[in-house]
C-alpha positions as CSV (number, residue, x, y, z in Angstrom):
1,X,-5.4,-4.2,-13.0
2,X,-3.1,-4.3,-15.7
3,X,-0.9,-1.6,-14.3
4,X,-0.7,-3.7,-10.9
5,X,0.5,-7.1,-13.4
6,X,3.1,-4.4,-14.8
7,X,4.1,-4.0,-11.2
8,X,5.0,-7.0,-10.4
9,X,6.6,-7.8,-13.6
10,X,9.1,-4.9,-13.0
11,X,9.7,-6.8,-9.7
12,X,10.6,-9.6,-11.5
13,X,12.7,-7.8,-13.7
14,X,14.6,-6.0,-10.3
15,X,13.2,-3.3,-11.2
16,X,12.3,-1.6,-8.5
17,X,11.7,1.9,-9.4
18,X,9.6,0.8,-12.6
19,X,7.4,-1.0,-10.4
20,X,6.7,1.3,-8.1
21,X,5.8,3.9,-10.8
22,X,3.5,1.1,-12.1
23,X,1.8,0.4,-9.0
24,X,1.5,4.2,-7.9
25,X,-0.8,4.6,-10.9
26,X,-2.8,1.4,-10.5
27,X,-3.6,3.2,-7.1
28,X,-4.4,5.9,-8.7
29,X,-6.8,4.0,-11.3
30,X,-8.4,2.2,-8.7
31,X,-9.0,5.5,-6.6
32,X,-10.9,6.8,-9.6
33,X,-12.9,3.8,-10.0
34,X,-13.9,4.2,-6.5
35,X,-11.7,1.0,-5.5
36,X,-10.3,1.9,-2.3
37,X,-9.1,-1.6,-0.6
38,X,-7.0,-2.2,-4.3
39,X,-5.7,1.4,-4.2
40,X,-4.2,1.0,-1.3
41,X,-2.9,-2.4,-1.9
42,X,-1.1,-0.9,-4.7
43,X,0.0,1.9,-2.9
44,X,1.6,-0.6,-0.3
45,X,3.1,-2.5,-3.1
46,X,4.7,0.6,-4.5
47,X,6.0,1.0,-0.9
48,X,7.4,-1.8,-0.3
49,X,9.0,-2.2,-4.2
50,X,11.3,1.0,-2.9
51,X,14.0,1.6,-5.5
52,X,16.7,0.2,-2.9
53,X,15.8,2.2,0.3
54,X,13.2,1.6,3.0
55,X,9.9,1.8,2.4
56,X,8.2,5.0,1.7
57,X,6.0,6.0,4.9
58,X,3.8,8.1,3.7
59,X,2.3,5.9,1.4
60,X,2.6,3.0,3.8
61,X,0.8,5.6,6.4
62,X,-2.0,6.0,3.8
63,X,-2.7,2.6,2.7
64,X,-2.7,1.7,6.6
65,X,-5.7,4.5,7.1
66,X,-7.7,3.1,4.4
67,X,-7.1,-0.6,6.0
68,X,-8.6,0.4,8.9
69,X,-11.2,2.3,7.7
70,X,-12.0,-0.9,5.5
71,X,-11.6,-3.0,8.7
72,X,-8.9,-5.1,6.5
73,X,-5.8,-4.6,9.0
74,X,-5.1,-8.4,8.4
75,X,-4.0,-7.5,5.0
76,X,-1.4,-5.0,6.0
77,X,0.2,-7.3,9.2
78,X,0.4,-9.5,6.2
79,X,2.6,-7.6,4.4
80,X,6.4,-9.1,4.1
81,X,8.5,-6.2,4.9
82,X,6.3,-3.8,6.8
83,X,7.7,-3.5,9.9
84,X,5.1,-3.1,12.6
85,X,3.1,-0.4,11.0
86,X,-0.2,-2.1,11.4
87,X,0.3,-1.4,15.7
88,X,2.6,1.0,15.5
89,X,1.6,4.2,18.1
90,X,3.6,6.6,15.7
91,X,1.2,6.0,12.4
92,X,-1.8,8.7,12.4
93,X,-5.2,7.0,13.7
94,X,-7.9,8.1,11.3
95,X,-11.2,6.3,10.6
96,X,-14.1,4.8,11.9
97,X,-14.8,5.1,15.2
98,X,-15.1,2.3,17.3
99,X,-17.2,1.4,20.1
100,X,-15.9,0.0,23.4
């Protein structure tokens, strides 16, 4: 948790690149204490902090799959910034099946 505050200090400060490095190992924190929905918060905060380019997909791809799999999509179509990702046909479909 402290190492997601750091985050979003280094936003403060414009600090893009120190942020994301914050919030990359808050996600990895929380992935160790078996956190998933915080880990991937953080690594969609690290995303979208960039250090002045667009955001990284990858990690915007992962958090995504865990938001599904969570069944917390909301929190990712809330995400300023995001683009579309939460619908988009292009990201990988992983998770729980669903029943029709």
């Amino acid at each position: 948790m402290a190492e997601s505050a750091r985050g979003s200090l280094a936003l403060t400060d414009a600090d893009a690149g120190g942020a994301r490095e914050r919030f990359l190992s808050a996600a990895s924190l929380y992935e160790r204490a078996h956190q998933p929905f915080w880990s991937a918060r953080c690594r969609l905060q690290a995303a979208l902090a960039g250090a002045g380019g667009p955001p990284d997909r990858r990690l915007l791809d992962d958090a995504a799959i865990v938001f599904e799999q969570l069944g917390a999509l909301g929190t990712l179509a809330a995400a300023p910034g995001k683009g579309n990702l939460a619908t988009d046909p292009s990201r990988p479909q992983q998770g729980y099946p669903r029943g029709e």
